[in-house]
N, C-alpha and C positions, 0 to 999 in steps of 0.2 A: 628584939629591936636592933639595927644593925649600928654599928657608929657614926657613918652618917645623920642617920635619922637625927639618934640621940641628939648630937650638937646643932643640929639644925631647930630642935625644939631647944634646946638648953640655951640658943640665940636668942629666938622667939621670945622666948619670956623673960630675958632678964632684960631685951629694949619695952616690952609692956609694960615694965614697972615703969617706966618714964612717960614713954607715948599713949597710952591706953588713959590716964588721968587728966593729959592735956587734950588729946580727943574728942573727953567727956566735956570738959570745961569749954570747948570750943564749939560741941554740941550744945550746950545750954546757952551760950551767948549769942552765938550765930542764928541757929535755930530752932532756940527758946524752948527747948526737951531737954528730958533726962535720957540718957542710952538705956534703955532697959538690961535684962541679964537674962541670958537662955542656956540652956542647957542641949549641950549636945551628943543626940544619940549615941553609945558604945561602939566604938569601929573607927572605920573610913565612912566619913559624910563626906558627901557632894553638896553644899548650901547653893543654892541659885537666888537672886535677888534681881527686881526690875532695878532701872539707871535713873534716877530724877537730879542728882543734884550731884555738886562737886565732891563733896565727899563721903558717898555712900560707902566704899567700899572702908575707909574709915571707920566709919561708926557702925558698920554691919560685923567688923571685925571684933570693935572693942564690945560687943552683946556679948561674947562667948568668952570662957576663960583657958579654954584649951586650942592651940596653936590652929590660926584660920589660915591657908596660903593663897592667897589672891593668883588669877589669870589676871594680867593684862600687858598692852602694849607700852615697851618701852618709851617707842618714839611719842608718846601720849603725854611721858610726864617729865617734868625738866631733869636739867642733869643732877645739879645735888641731891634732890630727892630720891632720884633712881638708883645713886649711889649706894644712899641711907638705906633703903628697902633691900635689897644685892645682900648687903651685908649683914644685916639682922632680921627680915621677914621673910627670905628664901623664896620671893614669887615666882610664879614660870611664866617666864616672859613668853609672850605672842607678835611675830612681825606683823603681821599681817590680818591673817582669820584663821575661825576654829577649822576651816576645812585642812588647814596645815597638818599634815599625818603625825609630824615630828611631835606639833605640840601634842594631840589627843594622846599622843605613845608616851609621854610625858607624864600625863595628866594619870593616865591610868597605873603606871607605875609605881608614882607617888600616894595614890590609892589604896595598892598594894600592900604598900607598905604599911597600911594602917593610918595614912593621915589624911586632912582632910581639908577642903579644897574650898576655892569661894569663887565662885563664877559668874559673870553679869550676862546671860546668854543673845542679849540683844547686842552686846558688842560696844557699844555707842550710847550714849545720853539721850534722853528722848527730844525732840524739838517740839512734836506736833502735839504734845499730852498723852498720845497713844503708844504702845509698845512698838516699839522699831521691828524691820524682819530678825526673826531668827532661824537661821542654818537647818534645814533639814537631820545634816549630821550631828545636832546634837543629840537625837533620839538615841542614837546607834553608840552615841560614844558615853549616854546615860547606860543602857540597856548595858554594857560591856564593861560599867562600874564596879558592882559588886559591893556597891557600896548604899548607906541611907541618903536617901534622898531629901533635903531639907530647904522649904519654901520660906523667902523672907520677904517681907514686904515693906519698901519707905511709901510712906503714907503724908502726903501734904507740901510734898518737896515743891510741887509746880507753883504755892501762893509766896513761898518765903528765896528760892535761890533756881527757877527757871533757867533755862540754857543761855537765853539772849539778853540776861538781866547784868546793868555794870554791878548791883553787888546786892547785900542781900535784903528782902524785904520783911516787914511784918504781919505773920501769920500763925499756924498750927498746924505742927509736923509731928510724925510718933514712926516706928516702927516696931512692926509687930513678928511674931512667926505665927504664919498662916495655916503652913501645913509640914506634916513629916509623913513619908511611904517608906517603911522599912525595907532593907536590901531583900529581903524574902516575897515581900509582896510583889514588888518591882521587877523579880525574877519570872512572873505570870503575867506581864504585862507585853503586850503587842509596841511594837513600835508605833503606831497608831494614837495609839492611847495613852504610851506616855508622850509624844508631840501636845497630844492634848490638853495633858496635866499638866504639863508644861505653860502653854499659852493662858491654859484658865486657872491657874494659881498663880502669876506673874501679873496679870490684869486687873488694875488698879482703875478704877472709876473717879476720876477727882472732876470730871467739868459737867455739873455746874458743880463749884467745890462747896463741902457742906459748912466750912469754916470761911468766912469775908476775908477779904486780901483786905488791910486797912492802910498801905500805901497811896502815897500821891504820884507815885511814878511803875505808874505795874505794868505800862507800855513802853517806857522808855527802851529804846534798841530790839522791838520787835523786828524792826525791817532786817538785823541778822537771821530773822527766820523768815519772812513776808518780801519777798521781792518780786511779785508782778501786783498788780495793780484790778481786780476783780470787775473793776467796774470799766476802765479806758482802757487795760491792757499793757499800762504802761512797764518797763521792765526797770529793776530799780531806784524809781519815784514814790517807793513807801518810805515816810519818816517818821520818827515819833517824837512824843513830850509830852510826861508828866503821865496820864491815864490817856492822850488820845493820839489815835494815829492818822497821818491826812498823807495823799498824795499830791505830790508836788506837781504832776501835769493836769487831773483835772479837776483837781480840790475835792475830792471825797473827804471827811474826815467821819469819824467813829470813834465811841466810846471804849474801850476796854475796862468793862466792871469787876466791881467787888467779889462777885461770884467766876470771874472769867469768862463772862458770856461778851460779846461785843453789844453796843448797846446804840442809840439812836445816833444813825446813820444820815448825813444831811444828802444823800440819794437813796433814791425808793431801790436801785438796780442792785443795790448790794444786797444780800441777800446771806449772810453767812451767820449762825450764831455764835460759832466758839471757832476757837483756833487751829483746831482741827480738820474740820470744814473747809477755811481756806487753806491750810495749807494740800489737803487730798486735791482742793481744786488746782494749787502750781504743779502738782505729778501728773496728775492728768494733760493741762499741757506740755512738760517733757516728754511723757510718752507719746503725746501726740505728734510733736514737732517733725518737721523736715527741714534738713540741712541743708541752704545752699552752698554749693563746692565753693570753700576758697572764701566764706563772707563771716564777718566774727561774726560770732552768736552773741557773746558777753566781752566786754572793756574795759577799764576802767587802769586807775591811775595810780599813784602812792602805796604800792605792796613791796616787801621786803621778801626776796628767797633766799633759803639757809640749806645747807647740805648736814645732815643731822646723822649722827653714827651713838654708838651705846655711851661712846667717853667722851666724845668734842662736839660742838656743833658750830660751823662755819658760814658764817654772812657773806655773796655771793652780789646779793644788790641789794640797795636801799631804795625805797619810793620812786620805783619804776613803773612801766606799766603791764597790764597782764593783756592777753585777750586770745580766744579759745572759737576754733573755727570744725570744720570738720575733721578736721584730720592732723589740726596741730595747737598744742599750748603752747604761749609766746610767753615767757615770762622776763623782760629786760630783754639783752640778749642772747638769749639762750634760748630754744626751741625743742620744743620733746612731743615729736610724733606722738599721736593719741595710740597706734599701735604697738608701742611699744611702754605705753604706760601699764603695769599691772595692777594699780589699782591706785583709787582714788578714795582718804577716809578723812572727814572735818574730825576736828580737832578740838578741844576746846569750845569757847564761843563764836571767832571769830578766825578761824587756820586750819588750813588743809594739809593734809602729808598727801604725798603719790610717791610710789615705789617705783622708777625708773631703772631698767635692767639691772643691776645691782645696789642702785645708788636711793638712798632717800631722803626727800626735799621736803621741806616746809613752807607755805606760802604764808605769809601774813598780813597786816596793815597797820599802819600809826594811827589809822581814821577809824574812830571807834565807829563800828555798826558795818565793818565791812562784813557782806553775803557770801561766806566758803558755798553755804550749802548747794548754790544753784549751779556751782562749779563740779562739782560731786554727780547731782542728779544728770545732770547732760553728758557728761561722760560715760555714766553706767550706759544711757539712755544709744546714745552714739555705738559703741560696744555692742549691743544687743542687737542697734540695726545693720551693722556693719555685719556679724557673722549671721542674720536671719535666721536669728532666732531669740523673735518675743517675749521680752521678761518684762513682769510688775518689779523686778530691784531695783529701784535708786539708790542704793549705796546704805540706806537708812529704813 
């Protein structure tokens, strides 16, 4: 073990004796479980885990008693925090995405070395209930591990702390480990087939959920994920309260149930049972859409941009407005051609990052229920038709 490593673990575990207890207590108060305890295979593991709630990577850490190193995006988590993590959890940070050659060289190295890694391969928190896209190259940068492969699954997160929720609900939440493939078996496996093990041990089935949401507000700031309108087409006229959601141009309103199903709809034309459904229905119109040159797509008013770096982050404008055409994002005044955007990822519940030629931004809002998402989708969506060539990516 080289001296690096050593102290890198000898960090690890003397901030677990602190954080790893208040974790727990924070597990059981927030999310009404115990953290279970798992043992992890001999070597270099690779744990993969699906995204449900704020703080999976948390509690997927404190299961295990031997040093777990988290992948994730800096610009994802505030600054003292990212300090605290720097300095005693040694994560490998990601700008951007796994397709970054630097991070997988990274990832693999530390491998290597005998340690072992904690990866959320969707990248992103789930919105829709379903698994978000993941990367093709994650097969190839599994395959090229060397390491055990180890499946964990949060179980229940979508009834108690959902994407779009202001905070947390009451429910039943567990995490379990699913599966383990030894670095020997995995070394017979096609790239094919691990993509596969991949997707069908990460696939969590919660709607309809087998446990009741027993909240009064399980709708409240869906329209962070629901911004068109299924029934008029309206764009941004979802709002919610309490368990129901209504549109403000042509009064649909629906139930959002105990089970997560939506539920008696006062028009016949809607037609969707869980949230999943509508939300595949607003991809389908991104992909669909055509851009007129030069006309906003999306508008709106009161957002804050911040220019965000590993150690500072700087406020740029306050409750401006934003609006995003074919070919440029206006955010206050400040303008950032779409082609020079490299990418667009939500953030949180309610905030976007885009990595502008070196620089990267933050959008956000004082109005709770602001829609990053639909900001995101139409970008990818714009992108793809701009170089002609057709992608199902929205960003998520």
């Amino acid at each position: 073990m080289s001296d690096l490593v050593a102290k890198r673990r000898r960090k690890y575990k003397f901030a677990s004796v602190f954080v790893k207890p208040a974790v727990r207590r924070a597990a059981k108060k927030n999310y009404g479980f115990t953290i279970p305890h798992f043992e992890l295979p001999k070597g270099a593991n690779l744990v993969l885990c699906n995204h449900v709630t704020t703080y999976d990577p948390f509690m997927v850490m404190a299961c295990f008693d031997e040093p777990l190193y988290p992948v994730t995006a800096k610009d994802f988590i505030k600054l003292n925090l990212r300090k605290m993590l720097e300095r005693f959890f040694s994560p490998i940070w990601k700008d951007k995405s796994l397709q970054d050659a630097g991070i997988a060289l990274t990832m693999l190295r530390r491998l290597k070395e005998g340690e072992s890694i904690l990866l959320f391969p969707e990248g992103n928190r789930t919105f829709s209930t379903h698994l978000c896209a993941i990367a093709p190259s994650i097969a190839k940068l599994i395959s090229r591990s060397k390491a055990n492969l180890v499946f964990v699954n949060v179980i229940g997160g979508l009834t108690i702390d959902p994407r779009f929720a202001l905070d947390f609900r009451k429910g039943e939440m567990e995490i379990k480990l699913r599966k383990v493939i030894a670095k020997e078996e995995l070394e017979k496996m096609s790239l094919e087939q691990v993509m596969e093990a991949v997707k069908e041990n990460l696939t969590v089935n919660e709607i309809p959920s087998t446990s009741p949401s027993f909240s009064e507000k399980r709708a409240e700031k869906l329209e962070r994920v629901l911004y068109r309108c299924p029934v008029c087409h309206g764009i941004s006229s979802i709002v919610s309260e309490g368990n129901l959601v209504r549109c403000t141009e042509c009064g649909l309103e629906v139930t959002y149930g105990e089970h997560l199903l939506f539920e008696n709809p006062n028009k016949p034309e809607f037609q969707h049972p869980d949230l999943y459904s509508w939300f595949a229905e607003q991809e389908r119109y991104v992909r669909d859409y055509q851009a007129a040159e030069g006309v906003a797509i999306y508008e709106e008013d009161n957002v804050n941009l911040e220019e965000i770096d590993l150690d500072h982050e700087n406020r740029l404008f306050s409750n401006v407005r934003i609006s995003m055409n074919d070919k440029v994002l206006q955010v206050g005044e400040m303008d950032f051609p779409l082609g020079e955007i490299m990418e667009i990822a939500v953030s949180g519940r309610q905030t976007f990052l885009f990595y502008f030629k070196k620089q990267t931004f933050r959008v956000s809002s004082d109005k709770v229920g602001f829609n990053a998402l639909k900001y995101m989708q139409m970008y990818y969506h714009l992108r793809a038709q701009k170089a002609g060539e057709p992608s199902d990516f929205l960003g998520i």
